[in-house]
Structures are given as structure tokens and as C-alpha cells.
C-alpha positions as CSV (number, residue, x, y, z in Angstrom):
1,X,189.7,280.1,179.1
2,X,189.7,280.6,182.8
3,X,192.5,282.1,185.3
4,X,193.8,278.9,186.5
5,X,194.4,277.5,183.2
6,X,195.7,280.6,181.4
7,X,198.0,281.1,184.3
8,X,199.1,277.3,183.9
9,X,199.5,277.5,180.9
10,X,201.9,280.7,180.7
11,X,204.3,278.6,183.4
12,X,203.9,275.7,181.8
13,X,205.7,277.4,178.1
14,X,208.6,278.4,180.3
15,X,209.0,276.2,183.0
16,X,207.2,272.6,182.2
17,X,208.6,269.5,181.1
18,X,209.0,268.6,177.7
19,X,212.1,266.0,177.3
20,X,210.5,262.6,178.9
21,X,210.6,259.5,176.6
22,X,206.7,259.8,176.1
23,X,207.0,263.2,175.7
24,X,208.8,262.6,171.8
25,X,207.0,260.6,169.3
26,X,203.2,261.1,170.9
27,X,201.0,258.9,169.8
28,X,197.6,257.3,171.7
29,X,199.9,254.0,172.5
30,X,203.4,255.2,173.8
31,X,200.5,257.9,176.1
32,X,198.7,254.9,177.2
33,X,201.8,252.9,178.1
34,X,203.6,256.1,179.7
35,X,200.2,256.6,181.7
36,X,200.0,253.1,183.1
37,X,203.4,252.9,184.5
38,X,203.1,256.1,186.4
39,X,200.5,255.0,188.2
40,X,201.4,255.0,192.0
41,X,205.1,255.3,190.1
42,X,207.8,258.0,190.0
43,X,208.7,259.4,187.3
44,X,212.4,259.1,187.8
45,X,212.0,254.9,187.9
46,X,209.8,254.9,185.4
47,X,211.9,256.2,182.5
48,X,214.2,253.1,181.3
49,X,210.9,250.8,181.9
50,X,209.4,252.6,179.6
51,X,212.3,253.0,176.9
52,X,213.0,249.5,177.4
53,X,209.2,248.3,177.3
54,X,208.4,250.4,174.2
55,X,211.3,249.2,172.3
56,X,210.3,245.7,172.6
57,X,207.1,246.6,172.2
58,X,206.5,249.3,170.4
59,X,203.4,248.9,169.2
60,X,199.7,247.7,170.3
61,X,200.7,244.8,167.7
62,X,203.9,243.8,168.9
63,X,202.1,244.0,172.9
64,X,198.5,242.3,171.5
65,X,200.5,239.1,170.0
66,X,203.3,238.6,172.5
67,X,203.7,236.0,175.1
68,X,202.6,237.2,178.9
69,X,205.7,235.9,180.2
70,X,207.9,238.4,178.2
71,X,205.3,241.3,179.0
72,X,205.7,240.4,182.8
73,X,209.1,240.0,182.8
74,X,209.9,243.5,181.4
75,X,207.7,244.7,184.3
76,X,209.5,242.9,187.1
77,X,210.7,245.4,189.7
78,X,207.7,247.9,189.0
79,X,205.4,246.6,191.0
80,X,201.6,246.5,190.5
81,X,201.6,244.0,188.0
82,X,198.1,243.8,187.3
83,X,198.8,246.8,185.3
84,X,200.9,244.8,182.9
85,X,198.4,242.1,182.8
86,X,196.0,244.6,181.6
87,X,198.0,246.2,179.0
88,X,198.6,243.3,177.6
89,X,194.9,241.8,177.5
90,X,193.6,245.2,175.9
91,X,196.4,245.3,173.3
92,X,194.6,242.1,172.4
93,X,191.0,242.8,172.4
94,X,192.0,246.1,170.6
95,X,193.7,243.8,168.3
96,X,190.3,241.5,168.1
97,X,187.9,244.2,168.4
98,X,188.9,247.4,166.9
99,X,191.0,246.1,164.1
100,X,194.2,247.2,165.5
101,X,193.7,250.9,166.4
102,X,193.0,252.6,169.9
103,X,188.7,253.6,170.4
104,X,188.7,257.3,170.6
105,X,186.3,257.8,172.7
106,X,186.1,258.2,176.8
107,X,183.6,255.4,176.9
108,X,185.7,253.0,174.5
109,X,188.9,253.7,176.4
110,X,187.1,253.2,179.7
111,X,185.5,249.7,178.2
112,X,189.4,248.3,178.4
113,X,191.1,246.3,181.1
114,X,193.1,248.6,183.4
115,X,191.9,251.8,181.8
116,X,189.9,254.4,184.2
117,X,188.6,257.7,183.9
118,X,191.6,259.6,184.1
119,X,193.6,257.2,181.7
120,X,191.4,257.3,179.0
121,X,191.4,261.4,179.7
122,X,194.9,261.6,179.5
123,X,195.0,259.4,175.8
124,X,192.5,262.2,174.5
125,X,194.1,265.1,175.6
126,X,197.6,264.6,175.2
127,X,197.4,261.8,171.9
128,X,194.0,262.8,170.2
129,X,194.0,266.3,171.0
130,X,190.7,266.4,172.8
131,X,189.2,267.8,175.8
132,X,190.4,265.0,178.2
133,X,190.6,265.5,181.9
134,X,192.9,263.8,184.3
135,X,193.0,263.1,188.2
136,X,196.7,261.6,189.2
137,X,197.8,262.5,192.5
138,X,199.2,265.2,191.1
139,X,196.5,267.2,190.1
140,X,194.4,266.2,193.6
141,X,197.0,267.8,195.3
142,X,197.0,270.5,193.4
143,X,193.0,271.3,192.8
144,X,192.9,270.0,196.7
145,X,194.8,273.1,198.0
146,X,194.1,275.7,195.1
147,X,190.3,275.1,196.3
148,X,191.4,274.7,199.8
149,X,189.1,271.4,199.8
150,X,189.4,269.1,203.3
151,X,188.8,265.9,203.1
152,X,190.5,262.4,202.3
153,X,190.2,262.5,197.8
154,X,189.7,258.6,198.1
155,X,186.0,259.5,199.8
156,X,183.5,259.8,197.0
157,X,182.1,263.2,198.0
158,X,185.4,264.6,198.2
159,X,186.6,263.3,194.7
160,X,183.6,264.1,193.1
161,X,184.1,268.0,194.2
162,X,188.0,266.9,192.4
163,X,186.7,265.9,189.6
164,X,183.9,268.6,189.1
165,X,186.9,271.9,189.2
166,X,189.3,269.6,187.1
167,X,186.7,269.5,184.7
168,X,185.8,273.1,185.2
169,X,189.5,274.4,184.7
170,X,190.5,271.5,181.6
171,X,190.1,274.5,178.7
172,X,188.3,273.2,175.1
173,X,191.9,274.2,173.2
174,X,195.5,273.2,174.3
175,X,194.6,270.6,176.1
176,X,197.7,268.6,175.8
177,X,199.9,271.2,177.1
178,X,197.4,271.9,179.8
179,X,197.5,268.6,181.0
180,X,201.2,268.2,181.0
181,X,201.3,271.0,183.0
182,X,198.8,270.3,186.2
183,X,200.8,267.1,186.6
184,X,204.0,269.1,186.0
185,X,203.4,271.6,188.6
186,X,202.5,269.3,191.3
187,X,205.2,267.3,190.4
188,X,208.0,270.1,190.4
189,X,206.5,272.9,192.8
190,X,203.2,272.0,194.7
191,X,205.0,269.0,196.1
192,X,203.8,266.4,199.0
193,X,206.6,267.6,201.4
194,X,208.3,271.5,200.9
195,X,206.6,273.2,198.4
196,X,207.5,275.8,196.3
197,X,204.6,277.7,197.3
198,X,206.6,281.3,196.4
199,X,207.2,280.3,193.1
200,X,204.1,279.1,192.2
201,X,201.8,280.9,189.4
202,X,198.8,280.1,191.7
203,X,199.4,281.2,195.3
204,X,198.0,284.8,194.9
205,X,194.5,282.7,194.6
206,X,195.6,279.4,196.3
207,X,193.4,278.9,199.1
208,X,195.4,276.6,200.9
209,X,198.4,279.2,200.6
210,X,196.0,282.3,201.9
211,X,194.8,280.0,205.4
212,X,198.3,278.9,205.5
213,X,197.3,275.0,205.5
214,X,199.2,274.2,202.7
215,X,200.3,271.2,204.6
216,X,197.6,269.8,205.4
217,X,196.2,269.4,202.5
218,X,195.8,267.2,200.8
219,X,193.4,265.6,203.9
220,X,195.8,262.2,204.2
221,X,194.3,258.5,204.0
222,X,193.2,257.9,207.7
223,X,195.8,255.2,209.0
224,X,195.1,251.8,209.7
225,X,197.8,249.4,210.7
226,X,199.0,246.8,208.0
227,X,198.4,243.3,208.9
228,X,201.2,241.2,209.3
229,X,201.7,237.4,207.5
230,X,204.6,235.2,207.0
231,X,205.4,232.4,204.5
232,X,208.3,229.7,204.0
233,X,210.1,229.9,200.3
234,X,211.6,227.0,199.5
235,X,214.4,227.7,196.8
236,X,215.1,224.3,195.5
237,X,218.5,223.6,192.9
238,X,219.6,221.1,191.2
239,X,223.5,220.4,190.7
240,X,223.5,222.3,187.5
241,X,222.1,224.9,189.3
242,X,218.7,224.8,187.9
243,X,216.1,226.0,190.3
244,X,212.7,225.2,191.1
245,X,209.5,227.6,189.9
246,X,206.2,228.1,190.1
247,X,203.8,230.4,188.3
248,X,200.8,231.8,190.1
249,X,197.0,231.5,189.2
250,X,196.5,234.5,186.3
251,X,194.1,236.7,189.1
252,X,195.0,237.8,192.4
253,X,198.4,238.6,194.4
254,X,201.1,238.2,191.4
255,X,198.9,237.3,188.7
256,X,200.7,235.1,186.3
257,X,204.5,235.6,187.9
258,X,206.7,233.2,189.2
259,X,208.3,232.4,192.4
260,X,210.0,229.8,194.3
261,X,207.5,227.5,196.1
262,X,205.4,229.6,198.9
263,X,204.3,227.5,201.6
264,X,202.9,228.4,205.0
265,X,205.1,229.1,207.7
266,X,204.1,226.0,209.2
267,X,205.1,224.1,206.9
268,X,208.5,222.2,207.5
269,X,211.4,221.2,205.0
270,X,210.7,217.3,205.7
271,X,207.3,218.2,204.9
272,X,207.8,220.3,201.5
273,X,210.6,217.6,200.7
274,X,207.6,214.4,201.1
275,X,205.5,216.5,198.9
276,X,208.5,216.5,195.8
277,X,208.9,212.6,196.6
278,X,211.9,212.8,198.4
279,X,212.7,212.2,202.4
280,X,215.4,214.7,204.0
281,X,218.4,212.4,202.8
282,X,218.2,213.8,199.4
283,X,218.9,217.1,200.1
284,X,221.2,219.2,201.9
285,X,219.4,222.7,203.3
286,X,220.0,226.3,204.9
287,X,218.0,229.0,205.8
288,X,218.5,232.7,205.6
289,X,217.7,235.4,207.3
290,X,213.7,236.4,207.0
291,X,212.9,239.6,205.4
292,X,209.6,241.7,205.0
293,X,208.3,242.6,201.9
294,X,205.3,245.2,202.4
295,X,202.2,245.2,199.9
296,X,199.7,247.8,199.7
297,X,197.8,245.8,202.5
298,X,199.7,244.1,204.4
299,X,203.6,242.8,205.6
300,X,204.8,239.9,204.4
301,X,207.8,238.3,206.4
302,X,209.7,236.4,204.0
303,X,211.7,232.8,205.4
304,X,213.7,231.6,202.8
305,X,215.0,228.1,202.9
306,X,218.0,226.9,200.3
307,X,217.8,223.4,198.8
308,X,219.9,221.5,197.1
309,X,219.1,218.6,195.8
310,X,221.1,215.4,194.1
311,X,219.2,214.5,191.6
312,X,216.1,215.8,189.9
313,X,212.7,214.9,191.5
314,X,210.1,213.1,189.2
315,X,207.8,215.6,190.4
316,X,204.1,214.7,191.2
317,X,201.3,216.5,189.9
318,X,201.6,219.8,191.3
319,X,198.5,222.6,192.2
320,X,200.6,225.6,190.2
321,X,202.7,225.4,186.9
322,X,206.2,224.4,187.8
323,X,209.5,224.7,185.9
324,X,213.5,224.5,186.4
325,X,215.0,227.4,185.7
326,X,218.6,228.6,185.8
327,X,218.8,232.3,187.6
328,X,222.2,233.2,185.7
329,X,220.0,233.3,182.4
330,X,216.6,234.8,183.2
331,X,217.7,238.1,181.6
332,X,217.8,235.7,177.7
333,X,215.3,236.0,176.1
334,X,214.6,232.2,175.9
335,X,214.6,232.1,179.8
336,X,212.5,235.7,179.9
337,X,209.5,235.3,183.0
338,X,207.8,237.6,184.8
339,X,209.7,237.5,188.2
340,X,208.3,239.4,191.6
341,X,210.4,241.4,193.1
342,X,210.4,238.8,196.1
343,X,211.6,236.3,193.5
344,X,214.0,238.1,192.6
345,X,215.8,238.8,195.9
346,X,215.5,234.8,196.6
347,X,217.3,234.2,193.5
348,X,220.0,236.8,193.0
349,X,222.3,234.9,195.8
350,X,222.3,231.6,193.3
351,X,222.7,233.9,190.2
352,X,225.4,235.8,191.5
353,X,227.5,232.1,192.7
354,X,226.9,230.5,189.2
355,X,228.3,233.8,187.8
356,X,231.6,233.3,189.8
């Protein structure tokens, strides 16, 4: 066993984490789950997801044969939601294919939706006990100063050089608790911002820490300005309160969840109103203040118009899968859909009156 891992090791028995929900109970599914959430997550928000996830679900059975709607909706304020998506569609082909259980093998694990390198390394090291290596942000940060490597880890030169030491320092025995503890220490000491360089185990060999660019590394993603686009929502209710819904196309932005109508800014309400069947009569109407919702890759600026109609549409055949539903009871299990996190904003002013 080399330096690095013995000394990571020795920090990790006094000073790692060892109390997080998917710490308790390991097992190859609860690993997998715990993995896919922290993805581009904190670990801090990701806790009651995951307790409340796994105890609906807390088993690849229970995921494999559930409906997508309940899956999504459980993920609704998490963000990234192709990752649900794709636990859910490999609990089922796990189901179909592999009669139930988990492949134990890198290139199985790899062969499911939503499951990468590091993924599938984590599963093996931490649930099947083998010699699994991992690359979260964590550990590039990490490996990235202790090696003193420049360089943006998103270039594939730089990440192979990542990839090549993890592999190089991931030791043949304890492997779990070596794993646990790269992402531990780069989550507790060798932070982004202010790190604990003096009480790390590494700095007497940390490059970074001996040129004193500890801050610099790692090399940050070259910046590139976001564009900007902007869409009308049209929130339509009914007396009862029922509200209008549609569900996107399963691929793409918001696979599978449901919003109020989007329409392009251009768009106008006597326009959206023709397309239910109805002229401007029919309805009375506000609008709100816009807001911006940022993706990954670009700003979205958010106009929300209120409707309220006085008496249900006969709708005409629409492009998306529409519903009514009623916002006070989307948290029953009956009414449970996968909601974005836009959605949910647009909604919580009618759930909150009907509440009153």
C-alpha cells in the first residue's frame, strides 16, 4: 500500500465520516442510489431525498416495477432529473436481464443507463468489496493539488493523468474505507474555497501546498457566458381550483415531468386561449412578476400568466400529455408527478390559497 493511501487511511479511522444514511445498511443498491444523487449534489441536501427515496423504494424491485411519475416526483427539487430517469430504467432492465440482482462487474455496471466509470467504481468498492476507483469532484480536487496537476479535469488529457494516480493510489485491500475517505477529505478539509491545508495528512507531500497554489488548483472550467431565453407559462385553473398540466416528451430538458403550458414569449394570452377553444371572454387573467431560472447552459426568464377559467375547456388534441390537477394535493400519493422545480414555484401561490 502506498503513502497516500496509508496516510488516508490512518485519518480516515479517526476523522472520516461514518453516520450518513448510506453509510448504515450497505448494500450494492442503497450505494448505487446514494451515488446517483450526489452527483453535482451536496451532501447536506441530499440526505432526506435519499431516506425518503429508499424508503419508498427500497429495493431494485420496488424501483424496477414502479410508475415514473412516483420515481420523478420524489426527485422533484433535486435537479438533474435524467438521473432519476435512469435509475429507474436500469432497476428495470436489471429486473429483465439479470434476474433481479446488480452485475458485479465494471463493465456490467457501466452497460446501465446513468452509470459511468466512477459509479460503477464506487458500487464495487464500497458494496462488493472490490478494487473500485472513483473520480467525483472530490477526489479531482484532491489528486489535482496533491500532484500539483494544471489544467481544466473536464480536458481529456488532464483527466486521464486523474484517473491514471487515482488508480495508482486505490490499494487492492480496504477499499471501502479508502474510498470513503478521498471523498471525505476533499469534502471536509481540501475544500473549493479555505482549505484546511494545516490539518491535512497530505500537505508534507502536497504539491500544490509546497508552490503555494493551492488555490488555483483545481485549473477552473474556462468561462463562457450562459445564453439567455425566455418563455410565457400559462397557469390555467378551473373554479375548483384544478389546474392545467402538461408532461414533457420522456428525452431532453425535463424528461417526463410536468409543467404548466410553456409557450414562447411571443406568444399572447388571446392566442394560447384560441388554441384551448376559448376567446378572451372566458377567462379572467394576471401576470406576475418574471423570474430566471438558470440551467447548466443557459438562463431561462420565467413570465408567468394566471388563468382562470369558468368552465372546463373541451380540450382539442394537444402535442404533450395534458391533465387537471389540483396543487393542494400533489404531495398524495394518488396525485404524486414529477414536478420541476419551475413548476413548482408556478404552482405553490394556488396551493397555498386553496389551503386558506
Amino acid at each position: 500500500m502506498d503513502w497516500f493511501a496509508q496516510r488516508l487511511l490512518n485519518w480516515f479511522k479517526v476523522n472520516g465520516r461514518k453516520d450518513l444514511p448510506w453509510q448504515t445498511d450497505i448494500n450494492p443498491y442503497r450505494v448505487w442510489v446514494s451515488e446517483i444523487m450526489l452527483q453535482q449534489t451536496q451532501v447536506a441536501t441530499v440526505i432526506d431525498y435519499f431516506n425518503r427515496f429508499t424508503k419508498r423504494f427500497p429495493n431494485i424491485q420496488s424501483l424496477g416495477q414502479a410508475n415514473l411519475d412516483e420515481v420523478l416526483h420524489l426527485w422533484t427539487g433535486l435537479g438533474y432529473y435524467a438521473r432519476g430517469r435512469n435509475l429507474h430504467r436500469s432497476a428495470q432492465v436489471i429486473l429483465e436481464n439479470h434476474q433481479g440482482q446488480m452485475p458485479d462487474t465494471q463493465e456490467g455496471l457501466e452497460a446501465l443507463p446513468g452509470i459511468g466509470r466512477s459509479t460503477a467504481g464506487a458500487i464495487r468498492a464500497i458494496a462488493m468489496e472490490q478494487q473500485g476507483v472513483i473520480m467525483d469532484g472530490n477526489v479531482k480536487r484532491v489528486l489535482a493539488r496533491f500532484h500539483g496537476i494544471e489544467g481544466y479535469p473536464g480536458e481529456s488529457k488532464i483527466s486521464a493523468q486523474l484517473w491514471q494516480h487515482a488508480a495508482d493510489h486505490t490499494p487492492a485491500t480496504h477499499t471501502a474505507d479508502y474510498t470513503q475517505a478521498i471523498m471525505d477529505i476533499g469534502a471536509t478539509l481540501c475544500i473549493r474555497k479555505r482549505p484546511n491545508c494545516a490539518a491535512c495528512p497530505m500537505q508534507t507531500k502536497c504539491v500544490a501546498n509546497a508552490e503555494d497554489i493551492v488555490h488555483h488548483l483545481p485549473t477552473p472550467k474556462p468561462k463562457k457566458a450562459k445564453p439567455l431565453r425566455a418563455a410565457r407559462f400559462f397557469i390555467v385553473s378551473l373554479p375548483n381550483g384544478a389546474t392545467l398540466m402538461e408532461q414533457r416528451s420522456a428525452k431532453g430538458l425535463w424528461g417526463g415531468l410536468w409543467n404548466p403550458p410553456e409557450r414562447s414569449s411571443e406568444i399572447t394570452i388571446e392566442e394560447y386561449l384560441r388554441e384551448l377553444g376559448l376567446d378572451i371572454e372566458a377567462a379572467d387573467h394576471y401576470t406576475t412578476k418574471v423570474f430566471r431560472h438558470t440551467f447548466t447552459h443557459f438562463h431561462l426568464d420565467v413570465e408567468p400568466i394566471y388563468i382562470s377559467l369558468k368552465a372546463q375547456p373541451a380540450l382539442q388534441r394537444q402535442k404533450l400529455v395534458t391533465r387537471w390537477v389540483l396543487p393542494a394535493h400533489l404531495e398524495n400519493n394518488n396525485e404524486a408527478i414529477g414536478l420541476s422545480a419551475v413548476a413548482v414555484k408556478l404552482l405553490a401561490p394556488l396551493a397555498t390559497s386553496a389551503n386558506k
